[in-house]
C-alpha positions in Angstrom: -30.5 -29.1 85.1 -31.6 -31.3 81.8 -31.4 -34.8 82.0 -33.1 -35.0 78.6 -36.6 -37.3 80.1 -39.4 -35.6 80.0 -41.7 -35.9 83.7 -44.4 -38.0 81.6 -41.9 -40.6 80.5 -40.5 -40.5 84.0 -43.9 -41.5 85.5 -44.8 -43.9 83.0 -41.7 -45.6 83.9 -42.4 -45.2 87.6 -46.0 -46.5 87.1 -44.5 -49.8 85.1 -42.1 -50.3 87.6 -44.6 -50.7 90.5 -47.3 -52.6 88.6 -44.8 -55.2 87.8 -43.4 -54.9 91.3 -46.3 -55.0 92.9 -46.9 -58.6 92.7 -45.1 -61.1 94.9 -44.1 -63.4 92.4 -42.2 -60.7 90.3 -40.7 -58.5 92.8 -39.1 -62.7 94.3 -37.4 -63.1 90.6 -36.1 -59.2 90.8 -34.8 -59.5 94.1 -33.6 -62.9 93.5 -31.3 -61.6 90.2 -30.0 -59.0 92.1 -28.7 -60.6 94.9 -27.4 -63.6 92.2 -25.4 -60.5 90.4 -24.3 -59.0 93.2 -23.1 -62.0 95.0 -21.4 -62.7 91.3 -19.9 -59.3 91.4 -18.8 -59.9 95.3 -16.9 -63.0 94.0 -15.4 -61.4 90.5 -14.2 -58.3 92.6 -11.6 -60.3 94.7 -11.0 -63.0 92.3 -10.1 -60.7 89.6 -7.0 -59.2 91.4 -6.1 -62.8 92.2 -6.5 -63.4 88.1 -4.2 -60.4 87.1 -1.9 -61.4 89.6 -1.5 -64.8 88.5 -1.4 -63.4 85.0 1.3 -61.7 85.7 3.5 -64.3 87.6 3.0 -67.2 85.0 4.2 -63.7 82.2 7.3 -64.2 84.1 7.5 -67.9 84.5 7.1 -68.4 80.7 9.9 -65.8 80.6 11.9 -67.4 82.9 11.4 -70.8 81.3 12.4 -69.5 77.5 15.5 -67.8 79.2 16.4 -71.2 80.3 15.6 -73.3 77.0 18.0 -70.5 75.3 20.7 -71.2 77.6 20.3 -74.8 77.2 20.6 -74.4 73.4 23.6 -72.3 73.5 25.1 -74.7 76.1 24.8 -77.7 73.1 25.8 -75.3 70.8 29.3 -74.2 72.8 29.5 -78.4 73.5 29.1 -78.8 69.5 32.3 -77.2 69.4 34.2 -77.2 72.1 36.7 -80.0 70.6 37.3 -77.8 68.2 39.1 -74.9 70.7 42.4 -76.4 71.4 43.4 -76.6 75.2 46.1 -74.8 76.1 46.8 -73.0 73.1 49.0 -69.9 72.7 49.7 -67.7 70.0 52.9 -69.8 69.6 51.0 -73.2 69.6 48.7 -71.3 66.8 51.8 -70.4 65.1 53.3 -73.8 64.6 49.4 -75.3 64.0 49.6 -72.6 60.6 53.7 -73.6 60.0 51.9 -77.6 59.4 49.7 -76.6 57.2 51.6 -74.2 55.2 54.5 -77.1 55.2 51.5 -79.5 54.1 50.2 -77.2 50.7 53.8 -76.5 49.9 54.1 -72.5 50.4 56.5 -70.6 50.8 56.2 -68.4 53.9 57.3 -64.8 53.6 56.2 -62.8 56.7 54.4 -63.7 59.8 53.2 -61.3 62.2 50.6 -61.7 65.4 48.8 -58.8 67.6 48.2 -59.5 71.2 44.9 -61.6 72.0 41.8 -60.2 73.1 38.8 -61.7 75.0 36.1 -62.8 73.3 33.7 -63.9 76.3 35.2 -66.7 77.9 37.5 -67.4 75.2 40.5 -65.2 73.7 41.5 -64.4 70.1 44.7 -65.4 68.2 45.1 -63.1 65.5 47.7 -63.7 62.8 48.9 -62.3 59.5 50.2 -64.6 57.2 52.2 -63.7 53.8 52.6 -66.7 51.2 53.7 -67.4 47.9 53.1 -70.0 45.7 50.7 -71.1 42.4 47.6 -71.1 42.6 47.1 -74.3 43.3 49.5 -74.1 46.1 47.8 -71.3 47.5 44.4 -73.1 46.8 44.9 -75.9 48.7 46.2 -73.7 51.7 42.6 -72.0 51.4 40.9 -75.6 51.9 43.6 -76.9 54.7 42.1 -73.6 56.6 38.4 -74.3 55.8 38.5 -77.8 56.4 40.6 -77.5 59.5 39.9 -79.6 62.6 40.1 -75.8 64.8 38.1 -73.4 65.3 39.2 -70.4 63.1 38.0 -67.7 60.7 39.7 -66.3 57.8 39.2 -62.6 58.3 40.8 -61.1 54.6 42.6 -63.1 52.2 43.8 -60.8 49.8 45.9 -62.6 46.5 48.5 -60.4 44.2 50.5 -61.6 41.0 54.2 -61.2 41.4 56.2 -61.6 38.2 57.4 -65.1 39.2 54.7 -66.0 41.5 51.2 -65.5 43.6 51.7 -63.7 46.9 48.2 -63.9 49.3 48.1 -62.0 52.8 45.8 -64.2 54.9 44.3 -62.7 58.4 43.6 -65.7 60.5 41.4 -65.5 63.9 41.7 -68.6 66.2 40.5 -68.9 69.7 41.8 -70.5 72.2 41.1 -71.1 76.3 41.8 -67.7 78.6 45.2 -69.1 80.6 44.9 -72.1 78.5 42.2 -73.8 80.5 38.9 -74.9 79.3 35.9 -73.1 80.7 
């Protein structure tokens, strides 16, 4: 087996090695680095587990601690509005909250339909389909008594279409309300 030296280099090594070694003062400062490194690798060897393991618990800390800021955020968010989610509202409460405002822009009702609610996290949905007529500016101000409404509610599809006499628009309201009318 080749280890690629050749035996010369090999004993001109060996030969440098002991003529440096050979003197007292040298062979102190050789022995003294080694036992320095090897008393630095002694104390890296433990200490490094220790590091990775540490490592690894702050990881999850600083996970932890971001898991809780978010919550926090979205708890201020929620409170931001929360007044805004009336308490103990039903689809009929929803019902007569659309009746004011369609009474208020002066439309004329047509058809009114609801489907059941459905949970939405800790909250449930009111869905209605509402059928007006009116002029446009009727219908217009309807549009901004929604948008500028004190509850929380998304217009889903508002869809407009002339009649001869008339505008008719089919709004899809969502609303939310409290599950069993209590606030969470």
């Amino acid at each position: 087996m080749e280890t690629g030296l050749d035996k010369e280099k090999l004993l001109h090594y060996k030969a440098l090695v002991l003529k440096h070694l050979g003197e007292p003062s040298k062979l102190r400062l050789v022995v003294v680095c080694g036992l320095v490194l090897l008393s630095m690798a002694g104390a890296y060897v433990p200490l490094s587990g220790r590091i990775t393991e540490r490592r690894a618990r702050l990881a999850e800390k600083k996970r932890r601690l971001d898991a809780i800021r978010e919550v926090e955020a979205l708890r201020s968010e929620v409170n931001s509005f929360r007044g805004r989610i009336p308490k103990g509202a039903d689809t009929n409460n929803w019902v007569r909250y659309v009746l004011g405002g369609l009474r208020e822009a002066r439309v004329k009702l047509r058809d009114m339909a609801s489907k059941p609610p459905y949970r939405v996290g800790c909250y449930r949905t009111v869905t209605l389909s509402v059928e007006v007529e009116g002029t446009y500016e009727e219908l217009k101000q309807f549009m901004e008594w929604l948008e500028q409404s004190d509850r929380l509610l998304r217009v889903d599809s508002a869809r407009l279409e002339k009649q001869s006499d008339c505008l008719v628009m089919r709004v899809v309201l969502l609303g939310l309300a409290h599950k069993n009318g209590k606030p969470t």
